[in-house]
C-alpha positions in Angstrom: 1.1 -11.3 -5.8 -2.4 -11.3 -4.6 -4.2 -8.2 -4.4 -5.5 -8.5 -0.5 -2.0 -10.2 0.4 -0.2 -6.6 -0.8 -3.1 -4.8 1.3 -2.2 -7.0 4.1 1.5 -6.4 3.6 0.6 -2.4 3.7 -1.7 -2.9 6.6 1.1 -4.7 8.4 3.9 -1.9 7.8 1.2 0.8 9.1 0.4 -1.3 12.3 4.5 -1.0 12.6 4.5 2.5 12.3 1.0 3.4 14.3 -0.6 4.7 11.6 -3.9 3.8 10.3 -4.3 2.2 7.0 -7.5 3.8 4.6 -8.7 2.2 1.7 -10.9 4.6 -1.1 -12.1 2.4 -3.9 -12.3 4.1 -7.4 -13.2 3.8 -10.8 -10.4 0.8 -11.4 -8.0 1.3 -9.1 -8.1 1.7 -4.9 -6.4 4.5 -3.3 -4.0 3.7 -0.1 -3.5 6.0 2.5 -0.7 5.6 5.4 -0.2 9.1 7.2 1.3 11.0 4.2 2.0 8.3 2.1 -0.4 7.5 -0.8 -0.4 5.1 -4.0 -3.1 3.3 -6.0 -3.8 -0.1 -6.5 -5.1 -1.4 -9.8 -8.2 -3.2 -8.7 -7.2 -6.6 -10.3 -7.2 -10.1 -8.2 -3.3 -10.6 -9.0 -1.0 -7.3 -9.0 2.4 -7.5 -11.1 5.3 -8.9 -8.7 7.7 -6.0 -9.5 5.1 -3.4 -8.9 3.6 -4.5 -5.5 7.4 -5.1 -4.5 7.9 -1.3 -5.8 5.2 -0.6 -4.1 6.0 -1.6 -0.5 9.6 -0.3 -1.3 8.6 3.0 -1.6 5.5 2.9 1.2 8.7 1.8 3.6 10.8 4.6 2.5 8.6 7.1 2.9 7.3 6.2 6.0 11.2 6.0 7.2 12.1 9.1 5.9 9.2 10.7 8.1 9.9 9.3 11.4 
């Protein structure tokens, strides 16, 4: 999967949840930020498949669990 489509995915699910999405770039990877829900990116133009799905899985769940 394409790196900006998985930030659009993420920006998408925090739209859903009225949250505000916030991007921090590091050294190699970029840090993502939904409420209290955090992960890193690895700053590369494709992103393994299984990871970005694991990824927005666990962004979801989180998200879920605090509602």
């Amino acid at each position: 999967m394409r790196r900006r489509e998985l930030i659009r995915i993420l920006k998408r699910i925090a739209g859903e949840v009225r949250l505000d999405l916030v991007l921090t770039e590091g050294g190699s990877h970029t840090k993502a930020r939904i409420g209290p829900w955090m992960t890193t990116i690895p700053r590369h133009r494709e992103v393994d498949e299984s990871l970005a799905r694991s990824i927005i899985r666990n962004c979801r769940s989180t998200l879920q669990e605090e509602s």
